[in-house]
C-alpha positions as CSV (number, residue, x, y, z in Angstrom):
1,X,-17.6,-5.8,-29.0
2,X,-14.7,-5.0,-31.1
3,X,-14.6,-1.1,-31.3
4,X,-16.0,1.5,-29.2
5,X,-16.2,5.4,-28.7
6,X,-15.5,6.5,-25.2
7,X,-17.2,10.4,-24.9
8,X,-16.8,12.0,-22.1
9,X,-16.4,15.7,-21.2
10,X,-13.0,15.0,-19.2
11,X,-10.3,13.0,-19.4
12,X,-6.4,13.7,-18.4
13,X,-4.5,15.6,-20.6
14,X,-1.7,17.9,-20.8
15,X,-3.4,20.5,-18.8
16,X,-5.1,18.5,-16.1
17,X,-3.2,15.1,-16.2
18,X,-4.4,13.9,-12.9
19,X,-8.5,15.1,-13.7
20,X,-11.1,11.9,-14.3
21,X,-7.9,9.1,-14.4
22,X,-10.6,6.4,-13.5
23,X,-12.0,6.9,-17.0
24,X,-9.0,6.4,-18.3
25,X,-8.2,3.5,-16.2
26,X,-11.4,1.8,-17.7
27,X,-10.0,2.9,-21.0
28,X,-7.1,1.6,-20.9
29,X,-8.3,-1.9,-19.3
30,X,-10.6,-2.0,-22.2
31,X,-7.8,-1.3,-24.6
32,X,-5.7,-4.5,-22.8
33,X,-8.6,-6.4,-23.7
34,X,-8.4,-5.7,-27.2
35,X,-11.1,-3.3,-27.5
36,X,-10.0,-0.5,-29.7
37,X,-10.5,2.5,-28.0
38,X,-11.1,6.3,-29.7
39,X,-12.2,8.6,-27.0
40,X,-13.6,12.0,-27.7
41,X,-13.1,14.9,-24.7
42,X,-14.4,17.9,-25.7
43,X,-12.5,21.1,-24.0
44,X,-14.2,24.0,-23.0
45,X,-12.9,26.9,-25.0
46,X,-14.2,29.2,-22.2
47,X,-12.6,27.7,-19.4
48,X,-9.1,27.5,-21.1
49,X,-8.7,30.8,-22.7
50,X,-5.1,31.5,-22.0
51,X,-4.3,27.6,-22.2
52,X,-6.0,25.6,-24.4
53,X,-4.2,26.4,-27.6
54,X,-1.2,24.5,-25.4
55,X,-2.9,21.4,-26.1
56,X,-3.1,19.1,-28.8
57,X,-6.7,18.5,-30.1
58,X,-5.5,14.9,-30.9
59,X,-2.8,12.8,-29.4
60,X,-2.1,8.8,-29.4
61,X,-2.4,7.1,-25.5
62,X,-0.1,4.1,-25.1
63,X,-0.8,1.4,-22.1
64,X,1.4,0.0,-19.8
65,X,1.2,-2.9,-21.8
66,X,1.7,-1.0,-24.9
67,X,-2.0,-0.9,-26.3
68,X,-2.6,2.0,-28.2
69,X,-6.0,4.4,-28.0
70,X,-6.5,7.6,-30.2
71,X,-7.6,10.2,-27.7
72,X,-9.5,14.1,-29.6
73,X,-9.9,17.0,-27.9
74,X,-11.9,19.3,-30.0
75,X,-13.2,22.5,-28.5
76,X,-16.5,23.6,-27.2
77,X,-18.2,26.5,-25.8
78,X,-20.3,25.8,-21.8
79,X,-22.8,27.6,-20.6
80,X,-22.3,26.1,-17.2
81,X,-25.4,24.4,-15.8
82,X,-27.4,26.8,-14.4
83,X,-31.3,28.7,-14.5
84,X,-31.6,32.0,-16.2
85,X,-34.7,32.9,-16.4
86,X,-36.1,29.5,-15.5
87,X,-34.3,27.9,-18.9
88,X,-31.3,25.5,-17.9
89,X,-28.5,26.6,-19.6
90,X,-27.0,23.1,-19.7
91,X,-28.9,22.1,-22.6
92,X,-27.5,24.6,-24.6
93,X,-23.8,23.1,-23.2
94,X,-24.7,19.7,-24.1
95,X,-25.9,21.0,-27.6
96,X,-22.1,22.3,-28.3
97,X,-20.9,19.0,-26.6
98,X,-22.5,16.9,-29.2
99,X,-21.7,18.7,-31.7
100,X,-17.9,19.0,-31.2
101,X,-18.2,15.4,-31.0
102,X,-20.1,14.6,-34.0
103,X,-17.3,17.1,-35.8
104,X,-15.0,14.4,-34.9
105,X,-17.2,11.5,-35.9
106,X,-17.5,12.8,-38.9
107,X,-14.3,14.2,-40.0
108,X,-13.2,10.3,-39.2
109,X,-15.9,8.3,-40.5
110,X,-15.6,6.7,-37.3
111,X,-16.7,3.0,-36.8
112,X,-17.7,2.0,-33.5
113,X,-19.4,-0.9,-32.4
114,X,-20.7,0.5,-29.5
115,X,-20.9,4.5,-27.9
116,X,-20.1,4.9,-24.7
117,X,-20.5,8.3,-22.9
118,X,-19.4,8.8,-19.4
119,X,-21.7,10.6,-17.3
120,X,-25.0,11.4,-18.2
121,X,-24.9,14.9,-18.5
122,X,-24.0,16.7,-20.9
123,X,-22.0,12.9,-22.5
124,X,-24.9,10.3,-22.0
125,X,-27.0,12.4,-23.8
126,X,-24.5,12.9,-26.6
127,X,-24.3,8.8,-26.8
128,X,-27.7,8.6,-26.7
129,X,-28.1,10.6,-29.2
130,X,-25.4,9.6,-31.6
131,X,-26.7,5.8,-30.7
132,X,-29.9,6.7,-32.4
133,X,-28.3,8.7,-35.4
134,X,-25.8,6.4,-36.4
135,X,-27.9,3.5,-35.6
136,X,-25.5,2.1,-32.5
137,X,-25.9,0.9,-29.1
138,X,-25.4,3.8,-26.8
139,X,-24.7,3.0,-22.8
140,X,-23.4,5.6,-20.3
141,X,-22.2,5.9,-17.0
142,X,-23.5,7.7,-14.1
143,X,-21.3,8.0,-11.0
144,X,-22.3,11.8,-10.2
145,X,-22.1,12.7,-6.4
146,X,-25.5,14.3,-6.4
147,X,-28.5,14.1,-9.0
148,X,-28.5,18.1,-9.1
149,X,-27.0,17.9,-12.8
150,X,-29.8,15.6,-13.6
151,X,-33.2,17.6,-12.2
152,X,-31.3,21.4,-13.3
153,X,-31.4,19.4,-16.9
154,X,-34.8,18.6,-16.6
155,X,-35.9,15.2,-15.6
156,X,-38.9,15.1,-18.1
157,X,-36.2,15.9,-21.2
158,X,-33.9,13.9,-20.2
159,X,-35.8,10.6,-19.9
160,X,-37.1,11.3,-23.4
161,X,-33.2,12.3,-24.4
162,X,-31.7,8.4,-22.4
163,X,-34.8,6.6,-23.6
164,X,-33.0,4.7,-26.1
165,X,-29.9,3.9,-24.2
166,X,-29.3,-0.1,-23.9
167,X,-27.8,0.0,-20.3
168,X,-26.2,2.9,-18.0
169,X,-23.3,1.7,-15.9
170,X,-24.3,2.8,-12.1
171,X,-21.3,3.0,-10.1
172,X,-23.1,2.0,-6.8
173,X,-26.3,1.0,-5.5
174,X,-27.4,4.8,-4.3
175,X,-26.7,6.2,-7.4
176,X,-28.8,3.4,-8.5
177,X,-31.8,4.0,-6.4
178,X,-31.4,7.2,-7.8
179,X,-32.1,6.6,-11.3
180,X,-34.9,4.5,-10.3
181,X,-36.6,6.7,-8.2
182,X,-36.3,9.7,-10.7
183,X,-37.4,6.2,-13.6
184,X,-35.4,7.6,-15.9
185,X,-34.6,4.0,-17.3
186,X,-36.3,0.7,-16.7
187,X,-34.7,-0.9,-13.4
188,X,-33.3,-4.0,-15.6
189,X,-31.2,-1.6,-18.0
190,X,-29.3,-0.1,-15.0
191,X,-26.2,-2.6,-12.9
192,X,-23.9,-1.0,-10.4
193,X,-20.1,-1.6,-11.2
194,X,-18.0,-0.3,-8.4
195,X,-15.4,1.5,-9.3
196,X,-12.0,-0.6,-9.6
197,X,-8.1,-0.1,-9.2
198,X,-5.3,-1.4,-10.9
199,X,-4.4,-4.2,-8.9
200,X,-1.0,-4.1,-10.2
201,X,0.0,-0.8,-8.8
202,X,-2.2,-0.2,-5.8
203,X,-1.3,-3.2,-3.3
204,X,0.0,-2.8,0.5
205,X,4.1,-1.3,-0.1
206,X,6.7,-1.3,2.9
207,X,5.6,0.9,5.2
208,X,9.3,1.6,6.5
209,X,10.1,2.2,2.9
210,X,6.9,4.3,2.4
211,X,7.3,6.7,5.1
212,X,11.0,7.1,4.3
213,X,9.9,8.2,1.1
214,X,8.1,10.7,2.5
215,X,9.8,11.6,5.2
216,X,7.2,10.5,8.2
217,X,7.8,9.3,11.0
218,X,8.8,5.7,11.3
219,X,7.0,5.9,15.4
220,X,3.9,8.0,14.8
221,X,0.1,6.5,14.5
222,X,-0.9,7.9,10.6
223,X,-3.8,8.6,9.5
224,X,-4.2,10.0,5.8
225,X,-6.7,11.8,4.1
226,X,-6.6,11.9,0.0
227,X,-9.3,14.1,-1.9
228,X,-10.0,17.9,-2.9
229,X,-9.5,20.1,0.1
230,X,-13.2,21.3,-0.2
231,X,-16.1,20.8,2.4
232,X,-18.2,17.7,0.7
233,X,-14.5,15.6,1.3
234,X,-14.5,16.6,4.6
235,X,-10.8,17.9,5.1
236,X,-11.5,20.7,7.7
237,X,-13.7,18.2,9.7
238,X,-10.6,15.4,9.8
239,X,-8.3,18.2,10.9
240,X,-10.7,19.6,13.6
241,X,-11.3,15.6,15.0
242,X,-7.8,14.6,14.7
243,X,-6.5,17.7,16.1
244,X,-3.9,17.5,19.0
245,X,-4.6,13.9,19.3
246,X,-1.7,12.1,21.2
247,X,1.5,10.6,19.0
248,X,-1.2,11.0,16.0
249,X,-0.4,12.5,12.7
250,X,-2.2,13.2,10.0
251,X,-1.5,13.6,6.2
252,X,-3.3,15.3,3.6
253,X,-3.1,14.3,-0.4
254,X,-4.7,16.9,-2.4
255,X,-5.7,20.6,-2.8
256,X,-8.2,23.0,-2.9
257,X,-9.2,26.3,-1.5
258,X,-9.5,24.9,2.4
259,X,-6.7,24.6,4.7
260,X,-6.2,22.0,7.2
261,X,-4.7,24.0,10.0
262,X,-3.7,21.2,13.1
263,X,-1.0,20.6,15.1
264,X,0.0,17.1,14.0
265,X,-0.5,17.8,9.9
266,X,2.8,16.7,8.7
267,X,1.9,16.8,4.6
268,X,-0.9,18.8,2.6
269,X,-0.1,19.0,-0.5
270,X,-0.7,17.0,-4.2
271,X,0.8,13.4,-4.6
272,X,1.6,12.4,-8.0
273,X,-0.7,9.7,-9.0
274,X,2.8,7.0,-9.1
275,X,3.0,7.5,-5.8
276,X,-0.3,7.3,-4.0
277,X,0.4,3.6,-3.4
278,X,3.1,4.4,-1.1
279,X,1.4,7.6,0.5
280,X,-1.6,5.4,1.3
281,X,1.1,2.5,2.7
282,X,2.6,4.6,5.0
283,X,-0.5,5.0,6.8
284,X,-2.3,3.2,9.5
285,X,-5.9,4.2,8.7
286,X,-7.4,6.4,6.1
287,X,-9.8,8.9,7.0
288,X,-12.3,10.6,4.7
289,X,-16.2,12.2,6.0
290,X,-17.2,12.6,2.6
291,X,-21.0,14.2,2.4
292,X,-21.7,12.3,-1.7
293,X,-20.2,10.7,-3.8
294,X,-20.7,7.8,-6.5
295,X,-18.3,5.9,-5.5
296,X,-15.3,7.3,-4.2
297,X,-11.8,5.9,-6.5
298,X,-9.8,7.3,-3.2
299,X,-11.5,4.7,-0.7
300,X,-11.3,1.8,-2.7
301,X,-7.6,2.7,-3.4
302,X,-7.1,2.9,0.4
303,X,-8.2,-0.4,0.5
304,X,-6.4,-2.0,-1.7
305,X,-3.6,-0.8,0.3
306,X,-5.0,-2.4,3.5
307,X,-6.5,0.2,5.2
308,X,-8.8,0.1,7.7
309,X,-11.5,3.2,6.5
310,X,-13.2,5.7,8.6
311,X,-15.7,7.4,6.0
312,X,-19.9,8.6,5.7
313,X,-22.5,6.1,6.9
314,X,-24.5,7.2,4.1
315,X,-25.7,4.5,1.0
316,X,-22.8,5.5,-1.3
317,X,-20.7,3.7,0.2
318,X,-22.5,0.2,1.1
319,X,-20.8,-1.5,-1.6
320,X,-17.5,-1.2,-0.4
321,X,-17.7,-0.7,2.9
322,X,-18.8,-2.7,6.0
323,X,-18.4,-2.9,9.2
324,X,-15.6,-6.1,8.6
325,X,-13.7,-3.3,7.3
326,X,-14.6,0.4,7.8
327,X,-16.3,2.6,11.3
328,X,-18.6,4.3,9.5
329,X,-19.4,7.0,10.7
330,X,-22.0,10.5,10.3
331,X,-19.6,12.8,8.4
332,X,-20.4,15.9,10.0
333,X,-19.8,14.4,13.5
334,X,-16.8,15.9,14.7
335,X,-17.1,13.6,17.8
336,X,-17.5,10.5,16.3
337,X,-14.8,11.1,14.1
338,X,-12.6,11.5,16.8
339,X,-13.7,8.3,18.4
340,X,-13.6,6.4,15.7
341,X,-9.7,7.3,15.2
342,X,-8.9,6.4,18.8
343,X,-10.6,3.4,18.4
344,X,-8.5,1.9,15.6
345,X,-5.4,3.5,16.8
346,X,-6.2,2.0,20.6
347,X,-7.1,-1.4,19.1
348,X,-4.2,-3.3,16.7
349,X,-6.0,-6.2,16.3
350,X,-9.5,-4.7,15.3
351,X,-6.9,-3.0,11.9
352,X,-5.4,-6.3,11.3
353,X,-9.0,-8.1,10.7
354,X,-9.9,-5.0,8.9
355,X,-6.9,-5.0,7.1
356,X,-7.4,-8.4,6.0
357,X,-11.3,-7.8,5.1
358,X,-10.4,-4.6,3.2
359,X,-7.9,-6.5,1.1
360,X,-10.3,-9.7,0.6
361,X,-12.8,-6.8,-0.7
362,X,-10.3,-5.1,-2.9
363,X,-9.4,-8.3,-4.7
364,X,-13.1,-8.2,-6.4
365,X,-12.9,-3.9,-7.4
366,X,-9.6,-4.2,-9.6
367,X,-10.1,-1.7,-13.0
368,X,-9.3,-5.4,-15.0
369,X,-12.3,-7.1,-13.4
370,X,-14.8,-4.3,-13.4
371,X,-14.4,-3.6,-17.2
372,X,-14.6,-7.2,-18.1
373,X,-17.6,-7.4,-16.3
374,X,-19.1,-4.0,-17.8
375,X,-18.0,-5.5,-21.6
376,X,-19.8,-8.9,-20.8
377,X,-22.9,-6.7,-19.7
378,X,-22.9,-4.9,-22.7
379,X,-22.1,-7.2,-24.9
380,X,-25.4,-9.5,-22.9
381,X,-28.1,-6.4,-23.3
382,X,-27.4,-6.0,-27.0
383,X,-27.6,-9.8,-28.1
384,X,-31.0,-9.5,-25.6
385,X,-32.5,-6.8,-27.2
386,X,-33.7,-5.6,-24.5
């Protein structure tokens, strides 16, 4: 695999530089490979009305280790994905999708060796689909928190529309199951690839120098939550458990239209993405309730700063967490998100072994790792013919 053609309907740009960066960290570890990269990001026209002429439909991305991707923006118009009337609107929106992308593909005469679209709906489809016009093999990705894009779509359609897809790129084991379950591609053409860091930047930092960065406070136990202040993260619930919880303080990375309102909150606000490795360093545990995910970036990025996790005991996160390095917990138990902090803050040597599992785990979910292993998979399926 020499070439391939990255769709997906978001990726960081000018306007939202910090939106979908694990696609781009796959990108870009593809691209240090030697993998030419072209990714196509449709923009929705009707979500940028005031903005989007701002940005630049095409612009050249250039790695840390100077490997260079073409990245196109054209414009599209969404019809959300919604009912009306009992017709899903999202198949109109993955109509325009596709055909801002094709627009592209064909003003470039583009030649890929393999499409790639990440997430199935509305870009899967869109690979699938240019797979079978252009005569490629088409994979895709699905890492979506809930199936709810998937059934809205229509599950009959969209079997018929992924039918021809070589492989999909599952990001954990639940999201697996739930492909399966819904057999919307045979079990053998679907392998879970938890998502990966950078090894290179996220690794355990000074905390003294961390928290002097920040300003926090050299004495304090610190815990830190990093995600969209919304209700499926969980922020209000970590506020309401860690709430007025002795010589504890808590930091929040992120935003959103909720409001952690405690006592001991010393931070809520966005961290630049250069310097969540020394936000997550300064901590002593990382908390995060989350109600779905695929497979939360944020978590494995807390671990491979060696922290000990309190997160969901729900499937999604079986992959990466254990009980060698996480309390996991039920989300929407206050209580036993409480106890679960005083536990790790009460016990220092319980964090060190989970410090040292965590960062044992982490070593095997770097970004370099995962998309050599996804490339080999790929590259396997099509010389299989399967």
């Amino acid at each position: 695999m020499k070439s391939i053609c990255i769709i997906c309907n978001r990726y960081p740009h000018i306007l939202t530089p910090i939106r979908h960066v694990f696609v781009q960290k796959l990108v870009w570890a593809l691209a240090d490979m030697g993998v030419e990269c072209t990714v196509i990001a449709p923009v929705p026209v009707n979500q940028y009305l005031t903005t989007f002429t701002k940005q630049p439909t095409h612009a050249i991305e250039v790695t840390a280790s100077g490997s260079k991707i073409n990245l196109y923006f054209p414009r599209y118009f969404t019809f959300g994905q919604r009912k009306i009337f009992g017709y899903p609107t999202s198949r109109l929106t993955v109509n325009a999708f596709q055909k801002a992308v094709d627009g592209i593909w064909k003003k470039l005469n583009l030649k890929a060796d393999v499409v790639y679209g990440h997430f199935l709906v509305p870009a899967g489809i869109t690979a699938a689909r240019l797979g079978r016009k252009y005569n490629l093999p088409a994979f895709a990705a699905y890492g979506e928190a809930t199936p709810r894009d998937l059934e809205v779509y229509g599950l009959d359609l969209l079997r018929e529309e992924i039918s021809t897809l070589k492989g999909i790129v599952s990001v954990s084991s639940a999201n697996q199951t739930e492909l399966t379950d819904r057999a919307l591609l045979s079990p053998e053409k679907i392998k879970v690839f938890p998502n990966g860091i950078n090894g290179q930047k996220f690794f355990p930092k000074d905390k003294k120098s961390a928290r002097e960065k920040f300003g926090f406070n050299q004495k304090a136990f610190l815990a830190v939550f990093v995600g969209q202040f919304n209700n499926r993260k969980g922020i209000l619930r970590v506020a309401e458990a860690l709430d007025g919880l002795e010589n504890v303080e808590v930091a929040f990375a992120g935003s959103g239209k909720l409001e952690p309102k405690t006592a001991n909150c010393i931070f809520k606000s966005p961290v630049k993405p250069g310097d969540m490795p020394d936000f997550l360093s300064s901590a002593d545990i990382f908390v995060m309730p989350t109600l779905n995910e695929g497979c939360s970036n944020a978590i494995v990025e807390a671990m491979s700063c060696g922290l000990p996790v309190i997160s969901s005991d729900l499937p999604f996160n079986k992959d990466i967490l254990g009980e060698d390095n996480a309390v996991l917990v039920n989300p929407d138990n206050i209580a036993e998100i409480r106890e679960a902090a005083i536990y790790l803050k009460n016990n220092p040597d319980i964090r060190t072994k989970m410090r040292n599992n965590t960062l044992f785990r982490a070593q095997q979910l770097t970004i370099q790792v995962r998309a050599q292993n996804i490339k080999n998979w790929m590259e396997e399926l099509y010389k299989s013919g399967l």
